[in-house]
N, C-alpha and C positions, 0 to 999 in steps of 0.2 A: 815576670816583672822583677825579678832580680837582675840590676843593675848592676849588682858590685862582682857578677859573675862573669869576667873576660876571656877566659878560656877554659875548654876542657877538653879532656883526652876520651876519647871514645872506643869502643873494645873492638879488637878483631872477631867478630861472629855477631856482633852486634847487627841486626838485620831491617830494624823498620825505627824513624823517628817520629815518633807522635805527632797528630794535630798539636798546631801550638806550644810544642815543648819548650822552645828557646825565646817564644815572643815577649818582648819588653827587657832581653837582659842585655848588658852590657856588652856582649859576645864582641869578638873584631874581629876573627878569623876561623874556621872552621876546617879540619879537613877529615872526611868520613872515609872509615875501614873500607876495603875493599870487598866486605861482605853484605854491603849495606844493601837495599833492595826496595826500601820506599822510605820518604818523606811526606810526612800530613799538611796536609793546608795550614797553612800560614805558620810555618814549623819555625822561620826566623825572623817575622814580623815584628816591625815596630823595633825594631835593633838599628839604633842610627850611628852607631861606631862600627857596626859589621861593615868589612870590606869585600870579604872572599870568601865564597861556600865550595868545598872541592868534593864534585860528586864523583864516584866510578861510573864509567862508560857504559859498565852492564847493569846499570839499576833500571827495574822495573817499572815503576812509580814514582813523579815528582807531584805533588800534589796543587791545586789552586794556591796562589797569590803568597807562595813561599816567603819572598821579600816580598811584603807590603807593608810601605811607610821605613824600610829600609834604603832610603835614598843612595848610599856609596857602595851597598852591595852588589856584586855578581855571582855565578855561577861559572866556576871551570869543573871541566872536566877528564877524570884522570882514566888512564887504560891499567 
């Protein structure tokens, strides 16, 4: 539910984003380490400025209803 938090850098080894970690903040683009390996349900929900979530090709796990209530967001994804 922080809003006022439009982006962040995410680490290389970084490996799993939480249920819900990003839901309700201000986010508007996203692009995750290529060590990344699962996102949790509803990890970017309720983010109505998010436009673009960029996963790697070889992640394991996307979880239920990632964007929900995130109207302009997508998901690309990267090799």
């Amino acid at each position: 539910g922080m809003t006022q938090v439009k982006r962040v850098t995410l680490p290389e080894g970084l490996v799993t984003i939480r249920a819900g970690a990003f839901k309700g903040s201000g986010l508007t683009e996203l692009d995750a380490p290529h060590s990344l390996l699962s996102v949790g349900d509803e990890a970017f929900a309720d983010c109505p400025d998010l436009t673009k979530v960029v996963l790697p090709e070889s992640i394991f796990k996307v979880g239920e209803q990632i964007l929900q209530n995130s109207p302009l967001a997508v998901i690309e994804y990267k090799k």
